[in-house]
C-alpha positions in Angstrom: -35.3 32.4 75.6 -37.4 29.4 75.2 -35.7 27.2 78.0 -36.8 31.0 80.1 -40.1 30.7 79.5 -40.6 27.2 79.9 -38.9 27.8 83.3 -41.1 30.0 84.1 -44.2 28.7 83.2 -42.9 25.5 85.3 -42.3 27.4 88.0 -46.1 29.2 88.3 -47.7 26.0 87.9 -45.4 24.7 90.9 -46.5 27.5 92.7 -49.7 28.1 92.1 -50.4 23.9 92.9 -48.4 24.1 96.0 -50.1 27.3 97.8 -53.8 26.5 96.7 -55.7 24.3 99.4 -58.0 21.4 98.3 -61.6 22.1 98.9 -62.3 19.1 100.7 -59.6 20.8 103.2 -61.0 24.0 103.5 -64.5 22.3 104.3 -65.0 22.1 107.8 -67.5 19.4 108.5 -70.9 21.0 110.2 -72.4 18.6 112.5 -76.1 19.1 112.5 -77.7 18.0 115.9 -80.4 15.6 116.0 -82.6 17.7 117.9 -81.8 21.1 119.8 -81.3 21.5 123.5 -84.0 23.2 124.8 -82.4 24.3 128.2 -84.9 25.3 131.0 -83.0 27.2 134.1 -85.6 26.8 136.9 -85.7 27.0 140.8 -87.4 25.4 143.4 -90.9 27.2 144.4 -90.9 29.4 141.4 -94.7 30.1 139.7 -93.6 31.4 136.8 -91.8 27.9 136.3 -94.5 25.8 136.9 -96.6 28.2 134.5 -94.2 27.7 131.8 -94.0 23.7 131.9 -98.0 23.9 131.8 -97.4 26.2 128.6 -95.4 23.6 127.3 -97.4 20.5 127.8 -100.3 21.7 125.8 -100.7 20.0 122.5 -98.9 22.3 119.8 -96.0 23.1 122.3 -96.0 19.7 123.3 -95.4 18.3 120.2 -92.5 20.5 118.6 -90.7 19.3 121.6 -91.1 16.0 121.6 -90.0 15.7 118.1 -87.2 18.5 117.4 -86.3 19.3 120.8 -83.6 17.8 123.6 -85.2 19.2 127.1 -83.0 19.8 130.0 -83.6 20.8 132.8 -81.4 22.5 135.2 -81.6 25.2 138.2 -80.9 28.8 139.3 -77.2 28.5 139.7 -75.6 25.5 138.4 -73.3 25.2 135.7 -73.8 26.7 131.9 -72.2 25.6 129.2 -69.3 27.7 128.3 -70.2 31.1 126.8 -73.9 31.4 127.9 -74.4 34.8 129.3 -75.9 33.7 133.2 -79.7 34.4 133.4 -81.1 37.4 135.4 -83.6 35.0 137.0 -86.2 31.9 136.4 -88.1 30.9 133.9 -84.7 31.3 131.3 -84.8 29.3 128.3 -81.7 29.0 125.9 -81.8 27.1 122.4 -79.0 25.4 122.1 -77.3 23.8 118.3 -74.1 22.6 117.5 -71.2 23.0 120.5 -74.0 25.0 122.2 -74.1 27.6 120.0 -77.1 29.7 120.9 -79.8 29.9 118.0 -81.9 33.1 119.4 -81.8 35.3 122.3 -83.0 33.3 125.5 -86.9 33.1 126.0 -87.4 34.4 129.9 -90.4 34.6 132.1 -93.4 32.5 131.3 -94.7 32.9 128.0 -98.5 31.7 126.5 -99.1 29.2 124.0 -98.7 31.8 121.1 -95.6 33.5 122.7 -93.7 29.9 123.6 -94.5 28.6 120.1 -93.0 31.8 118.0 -89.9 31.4 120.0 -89.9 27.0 119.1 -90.5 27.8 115.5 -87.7 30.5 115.4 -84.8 28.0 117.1 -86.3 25.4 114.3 
């Protein structure tokens, strides 16, 4: 009876170490980006563009991106990064983290100081 239970308390603790999964291996490392992407789909001749980057080169606007943003700028029709749903036209702003992992809905059309800054301080 005693050789039993030893056995089976031998066997549990065997069992219990070999189906149970360190920590440190069920951690998967998150790798915080520097700054996000702040990726601006534009087109050639388009007004509401140009209004936007004039939004965005005033002082409070101008300053959250230069020190917590990654600006890129690409046009109507080139390539997105995998998984971005395509815009529905120009000004379209997406804020990008991690493995472009959008942060909050895309920002589109032109927006004022106020509105362009709400959207900066949500991605933050």
């Amino acid at each position: 009876m005693l050789l039993f239970k030893q056995l089976t308390l031998l066997f549990m603790i065997i069992f219990i170490t070999s189906c149970s999964v360190s920590e440190e291996k069920k951690r998967k490392k998150v790798v915080i980006p520097e700054k996000i992407t702040f990726l601006f789909v534009t087109q050639p001749y388009c007004p509401a563009c140009d209004m936007l980057e004039a939004t965005m080169a005033l002082e409070g606007p101008n300053e959250l991106l230069k020190n917590y943003f990654n600006v890129k700028k690409i046009y109507y029709g080139e390539k997105l990064p995998q998984g971005l749903i395509p815009p529905n036209g120009t000004p379209t702003v997406y804020f990008l983290g991690t493995d472009n992992e959008v942060l909050v809905e895309p920002m589109v059309g032109e927006k004022e100081e106020e509105g362009l800054m709400d959207y900066l301080e949500d991605a933050l």
